[in-house]
C-alpha positions as MATLAB code, in Angstrom:
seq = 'XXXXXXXXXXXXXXXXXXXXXXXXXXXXXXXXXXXXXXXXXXXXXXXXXXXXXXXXXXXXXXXXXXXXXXXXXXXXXXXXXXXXXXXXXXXXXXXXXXXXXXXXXXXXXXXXXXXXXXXXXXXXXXXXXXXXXXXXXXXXXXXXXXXXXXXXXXXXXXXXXXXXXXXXXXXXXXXXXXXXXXXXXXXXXXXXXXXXXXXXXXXXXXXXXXXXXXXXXXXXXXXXXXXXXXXXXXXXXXXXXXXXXXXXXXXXXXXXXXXXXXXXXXXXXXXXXXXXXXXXXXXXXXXXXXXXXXXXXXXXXXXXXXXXXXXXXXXXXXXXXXXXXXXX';
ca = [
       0.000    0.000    0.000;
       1.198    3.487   -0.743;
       1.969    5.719    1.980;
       0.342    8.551   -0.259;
      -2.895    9.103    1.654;
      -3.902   11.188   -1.509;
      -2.761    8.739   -3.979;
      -4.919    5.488   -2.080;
      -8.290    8.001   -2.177;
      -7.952    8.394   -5.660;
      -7.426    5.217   -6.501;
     -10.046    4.364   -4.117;
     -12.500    6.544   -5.823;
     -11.647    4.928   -9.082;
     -12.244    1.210   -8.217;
     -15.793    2.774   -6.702;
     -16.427    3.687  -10.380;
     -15.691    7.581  -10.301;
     -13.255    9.249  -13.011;
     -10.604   11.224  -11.004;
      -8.082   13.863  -11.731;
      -5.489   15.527   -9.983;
      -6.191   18.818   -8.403;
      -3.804   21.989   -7.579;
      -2.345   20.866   -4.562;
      -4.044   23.434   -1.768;
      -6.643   24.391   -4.658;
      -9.315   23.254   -7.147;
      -7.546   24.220  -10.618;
      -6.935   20.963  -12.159;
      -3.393   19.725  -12.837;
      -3.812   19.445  -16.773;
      -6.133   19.352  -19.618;
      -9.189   17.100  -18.112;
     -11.773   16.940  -21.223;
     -10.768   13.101  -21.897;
     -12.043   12.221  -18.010;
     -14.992   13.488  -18.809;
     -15.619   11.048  -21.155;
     -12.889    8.123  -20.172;
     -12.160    7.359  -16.864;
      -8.282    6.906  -15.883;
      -6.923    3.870  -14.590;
      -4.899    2.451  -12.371;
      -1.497    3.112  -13.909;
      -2.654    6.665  -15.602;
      -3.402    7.477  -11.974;
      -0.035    6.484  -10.155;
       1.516    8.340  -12.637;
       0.250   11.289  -12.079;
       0.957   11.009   -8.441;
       4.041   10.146   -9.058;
       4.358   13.773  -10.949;
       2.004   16.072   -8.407;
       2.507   13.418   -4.937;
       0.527   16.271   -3.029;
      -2.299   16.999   -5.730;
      -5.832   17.118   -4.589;
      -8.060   14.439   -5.406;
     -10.835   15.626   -8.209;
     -13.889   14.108   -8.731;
     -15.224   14.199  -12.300;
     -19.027   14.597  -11.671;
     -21.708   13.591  -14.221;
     -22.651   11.221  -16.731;
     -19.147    9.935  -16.437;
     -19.195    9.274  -12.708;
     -22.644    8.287  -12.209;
     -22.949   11.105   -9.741;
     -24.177   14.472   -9.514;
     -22.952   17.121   -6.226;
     -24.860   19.850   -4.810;
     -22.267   22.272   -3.692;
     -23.968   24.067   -0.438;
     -21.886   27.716   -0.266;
     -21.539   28.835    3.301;
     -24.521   29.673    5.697;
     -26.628   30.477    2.937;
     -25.941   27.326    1.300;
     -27.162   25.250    4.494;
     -29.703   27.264    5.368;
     -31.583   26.748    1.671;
     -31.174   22.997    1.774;
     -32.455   22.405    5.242;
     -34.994   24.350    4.684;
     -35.936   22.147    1.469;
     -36.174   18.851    3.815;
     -34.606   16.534    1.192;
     -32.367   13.484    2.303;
     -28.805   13.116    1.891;
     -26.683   10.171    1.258;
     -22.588   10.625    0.910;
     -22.045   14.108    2.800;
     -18.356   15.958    2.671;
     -17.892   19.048    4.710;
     -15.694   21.554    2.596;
     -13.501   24.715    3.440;
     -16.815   26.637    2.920;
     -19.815   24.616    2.814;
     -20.410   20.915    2.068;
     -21.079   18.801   -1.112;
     -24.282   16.239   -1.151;
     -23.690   13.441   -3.513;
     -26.675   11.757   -5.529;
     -27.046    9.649   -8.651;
     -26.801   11.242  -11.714;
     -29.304   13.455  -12.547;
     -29.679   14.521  -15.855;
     -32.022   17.152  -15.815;
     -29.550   19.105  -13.376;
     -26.538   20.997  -15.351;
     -23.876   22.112  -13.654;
     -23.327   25.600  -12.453;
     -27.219   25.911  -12.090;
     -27.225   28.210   -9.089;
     -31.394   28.148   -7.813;
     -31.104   28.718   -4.344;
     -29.098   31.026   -2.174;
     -25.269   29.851   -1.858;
     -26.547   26.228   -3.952;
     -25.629   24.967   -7.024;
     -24.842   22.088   -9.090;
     -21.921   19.615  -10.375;
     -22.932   16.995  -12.970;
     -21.698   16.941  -16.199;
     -19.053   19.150  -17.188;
     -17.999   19.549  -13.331;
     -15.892   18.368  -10.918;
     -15.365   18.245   -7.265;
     -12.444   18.237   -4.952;
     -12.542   15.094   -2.794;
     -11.327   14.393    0.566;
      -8.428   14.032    2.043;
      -7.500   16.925   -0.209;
      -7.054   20.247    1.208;
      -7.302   23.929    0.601;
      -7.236   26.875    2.341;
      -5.250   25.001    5.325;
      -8.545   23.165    5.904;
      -9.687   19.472    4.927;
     -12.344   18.246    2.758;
     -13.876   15.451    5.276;
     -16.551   13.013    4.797;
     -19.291   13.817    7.584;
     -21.895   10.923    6.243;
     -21.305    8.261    3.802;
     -24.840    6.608    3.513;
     -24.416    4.687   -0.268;
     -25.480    7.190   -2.347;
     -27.840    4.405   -4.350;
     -29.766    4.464   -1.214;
     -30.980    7.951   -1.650;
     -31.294    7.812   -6.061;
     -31.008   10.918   -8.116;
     -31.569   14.531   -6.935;
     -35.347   14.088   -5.702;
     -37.950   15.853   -7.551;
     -38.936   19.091   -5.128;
     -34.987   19.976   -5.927;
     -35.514   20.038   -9.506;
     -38.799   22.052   -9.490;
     -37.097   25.052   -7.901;
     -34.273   24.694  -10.389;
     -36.997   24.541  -13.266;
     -39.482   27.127  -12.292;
     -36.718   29.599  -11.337;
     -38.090   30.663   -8.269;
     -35.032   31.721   -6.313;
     -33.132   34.319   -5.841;
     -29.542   34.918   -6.907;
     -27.025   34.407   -3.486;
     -25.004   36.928   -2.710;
     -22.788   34.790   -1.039;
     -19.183   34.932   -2.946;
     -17.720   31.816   -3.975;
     -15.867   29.778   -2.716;
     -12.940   30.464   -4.774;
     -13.338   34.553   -4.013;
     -13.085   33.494   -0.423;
      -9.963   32.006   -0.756;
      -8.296   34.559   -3.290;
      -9.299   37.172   -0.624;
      -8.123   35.296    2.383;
      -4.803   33.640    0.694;
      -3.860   35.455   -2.166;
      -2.505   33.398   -4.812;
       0.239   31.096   -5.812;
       3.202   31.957   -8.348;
       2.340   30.591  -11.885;
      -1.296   31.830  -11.414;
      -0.683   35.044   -9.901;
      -1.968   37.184  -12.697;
      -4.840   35.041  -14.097;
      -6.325   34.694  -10.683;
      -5.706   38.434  -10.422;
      -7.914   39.287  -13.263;
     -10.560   36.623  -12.259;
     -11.185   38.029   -9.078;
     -11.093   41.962  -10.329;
     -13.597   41.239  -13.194;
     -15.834   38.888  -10.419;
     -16.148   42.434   -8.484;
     -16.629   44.236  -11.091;
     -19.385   42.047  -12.274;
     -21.145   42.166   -8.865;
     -21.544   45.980   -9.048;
     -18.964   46.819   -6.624;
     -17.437   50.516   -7.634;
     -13.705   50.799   -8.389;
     -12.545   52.287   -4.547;
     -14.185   48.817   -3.274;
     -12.490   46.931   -5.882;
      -8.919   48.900   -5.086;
      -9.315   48.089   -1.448;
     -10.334   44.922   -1.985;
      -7.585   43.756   -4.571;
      -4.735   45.450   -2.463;
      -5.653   42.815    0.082;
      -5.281   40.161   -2.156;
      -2.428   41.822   -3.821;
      -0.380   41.674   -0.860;
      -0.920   38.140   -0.479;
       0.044   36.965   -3.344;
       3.331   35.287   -4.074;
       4.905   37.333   -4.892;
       3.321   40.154   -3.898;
       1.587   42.575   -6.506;
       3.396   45.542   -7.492;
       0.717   48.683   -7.508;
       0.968   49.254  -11.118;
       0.431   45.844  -12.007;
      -2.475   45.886   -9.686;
      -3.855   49.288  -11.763;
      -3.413   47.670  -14.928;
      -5.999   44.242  -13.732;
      -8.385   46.791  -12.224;
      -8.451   48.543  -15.198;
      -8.978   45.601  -17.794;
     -11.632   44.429  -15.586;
     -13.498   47.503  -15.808;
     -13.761   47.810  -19.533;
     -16.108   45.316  -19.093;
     -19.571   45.512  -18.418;
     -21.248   44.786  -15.258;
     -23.278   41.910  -14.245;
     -27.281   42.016  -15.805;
     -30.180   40.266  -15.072;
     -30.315   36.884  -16.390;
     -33.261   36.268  -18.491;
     -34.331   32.835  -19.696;
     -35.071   32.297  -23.183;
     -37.645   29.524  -24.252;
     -38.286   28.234  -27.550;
     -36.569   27.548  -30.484;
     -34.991   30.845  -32.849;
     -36.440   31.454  -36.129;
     -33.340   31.199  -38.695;
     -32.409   33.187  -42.144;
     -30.259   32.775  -44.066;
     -28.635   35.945  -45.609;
     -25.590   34.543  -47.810;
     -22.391   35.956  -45.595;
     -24.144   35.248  -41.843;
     -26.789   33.050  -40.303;
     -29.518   35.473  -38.691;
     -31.089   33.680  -34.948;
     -34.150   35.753  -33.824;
     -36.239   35.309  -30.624;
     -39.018   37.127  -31.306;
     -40.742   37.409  -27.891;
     -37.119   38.595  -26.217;
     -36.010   40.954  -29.384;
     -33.092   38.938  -29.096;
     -31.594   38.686  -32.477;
     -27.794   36.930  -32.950;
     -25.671   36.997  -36.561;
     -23.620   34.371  -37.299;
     -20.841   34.159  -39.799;
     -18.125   31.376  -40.447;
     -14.534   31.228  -40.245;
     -12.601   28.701  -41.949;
      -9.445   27.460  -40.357;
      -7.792   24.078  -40.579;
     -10.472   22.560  -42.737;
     -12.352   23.218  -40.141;
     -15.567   25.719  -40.168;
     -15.677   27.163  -37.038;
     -18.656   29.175  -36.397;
     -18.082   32.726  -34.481;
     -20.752   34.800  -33.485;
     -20.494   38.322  -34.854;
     -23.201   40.250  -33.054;
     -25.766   39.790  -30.185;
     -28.192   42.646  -29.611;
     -31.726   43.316  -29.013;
     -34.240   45.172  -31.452;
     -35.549   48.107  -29.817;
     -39.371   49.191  -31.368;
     -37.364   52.771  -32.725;
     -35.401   49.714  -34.639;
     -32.056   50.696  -33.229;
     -29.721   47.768  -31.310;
     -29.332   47.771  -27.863;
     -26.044   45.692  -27.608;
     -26.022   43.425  -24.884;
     -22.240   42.302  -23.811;
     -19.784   45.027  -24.990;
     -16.806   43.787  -26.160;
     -17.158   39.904  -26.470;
     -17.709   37.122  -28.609;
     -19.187   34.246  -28.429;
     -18.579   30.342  -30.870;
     -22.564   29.532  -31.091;
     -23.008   25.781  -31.438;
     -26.058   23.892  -32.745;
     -27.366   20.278  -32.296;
     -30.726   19.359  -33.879;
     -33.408   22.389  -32.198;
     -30.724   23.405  -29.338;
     -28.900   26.281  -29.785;
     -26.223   27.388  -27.153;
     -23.695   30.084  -26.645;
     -20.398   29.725  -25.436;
     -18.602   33.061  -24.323;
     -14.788   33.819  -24.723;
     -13.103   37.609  -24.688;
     -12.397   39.110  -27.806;
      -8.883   38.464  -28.713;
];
């Protein structure tokens, strides 16, 4: 036996069935490109070799499909609060630096990211977790109830009919990650990246730019090595260009589509939401990039909706989704 506690989990967690990856050790940013778990799990050798390579890696939990398993991620007080008050049972329970993760059966009709409660939301496919023993923040991830999570099935129904109806309220709990970058700064190799992640999260909350400057000099100093105040100037004021956070707004139904020759045309007609779609060939390849997204006013003017960014639109048979990336 291996005298790698973190090592034995994950290989552990892969005879159980679960696809596992190797975590930031002291984090949750995995340790290399992941996309294949999420659709192959690793074995036994793949996995001691990564060990081998990152011995004090956090354990990551590929959630989904994959896994047979989806997580609700309960965010601080808010987090517990909402699912106690929902009465639901629980199965395999890990407390967390910040909160706790519920484990369930897959559940298709959850995606993850869906945030429908205060300080909840979701890990299925697409997702991961980090899995105890791995740490972060100086604190464990610990397994507080480990009922067999076939006992308790998928995510029971009352769960998904607030995530469906949209009856809740956006949390105003920060994530967990914010927590951390506030509290702990961050790590050399991911200094800047993290820097600009957490001054564009502010930004997007509403948070005006003397909040954000106190705020970031915080984490600045923190960080290893520390910020230099010009370098913290020049993330505040990338983040800013951007736009701050609007509503969300749901759209149902499927677009009406013309063709126009040089674009694609998507229209929404009961949201005025109208998207144009060209085509740009690279690599034999036809990738499709979305050139505008606006809504039609009634004077017929646009109303632009996310400044400066682009989207690649993808469609499969009457879905149609979005996938956002900054302008290069």
């Amino acid at each position: 036996m291996s005298a790698n506690p973190l090592l034995e989990a994950a290989l552990q967690y892969a005879r159980q069935g679960l696809s596992v990856i190797p975590v930031q050790a002291e984090g949750k940013k995995p340790l290399h490109e992941w996309k294949d778990a999420q659709e192959h799990p690793a074995g036994e050798a793949q996995i001691h070799d990564w060990w081998s390579q990152y011995p004090r890696s956090n354990v990551g939990i590929v959630c989904g499909a994959i896994s047979g398993v989806t997580v609700v991620d309960l965010d601080g007080p808010d987090g517990l609060t909402s699912f106690k008050e929902l009465g639901l049972p629980t199965s395999r329970v890990v407390k967390t630096p910040h909160g706790y993760h519920i484990y369930y059966l897959y559940t298709p009709d959850l995606h993850t990211g869906a945030a429908f409660l205060p300080g909840i939301d979701v890990r299925s496919d697409g997702g991961f977790v980090v899995a105890p023993p791995s740490q972060a923040s100086g604190k464990s991830y610990e397994v507080l109830q480990d009922h067999p999570i076939v006992e308790i099935g998928p995510i029971p129904h009352e769960l998904l009919s607030q995530h469906r109806n949209g009856t809740a309220p956006e949390s105003n709990t920060a994530p967990g990650w914010v927590s951390d970058l506030l509290a702990h700064g961050a790590p050399e190799g991911s200094r800047n990246n993290d820097a600009i992640r957490l001054a564009g999260y502010l930004h997007s909350k509403g948070h005006p730019v003397d909040i954000i400057a106190t705020m970031m000099e915080g984490f600045a100093a923190k960080c290893q090595p520390p910020m230099e105040q010009h370098e913290l100037r020049s993330v505040i004021q990338s983040a800013l260009r951007y736009p701050q956070k609007q509503a969300a707004v749901r759209i149902d139904g499927a677009p009406q589509m013309e063709n126009l020759g040089d674009r694609y045309v998507f229209r929404w007609p009961n949201h005025n939401l109208v998207v144009e779609m060209g085509s740009i060939h690279r690599d034999h390849e036809d990738i499709r990039c979305l050139l505008d997204l606006y809504r039609e006013m009634e004077d017929g003017s646009r109303d632009y909706l996310y400044g400066p960014v682009k989207y690649n639109i993808v469609t499969t048979g009457d879905r149609t989704g979005l996938t956002r990336y900054l302008k290069d």
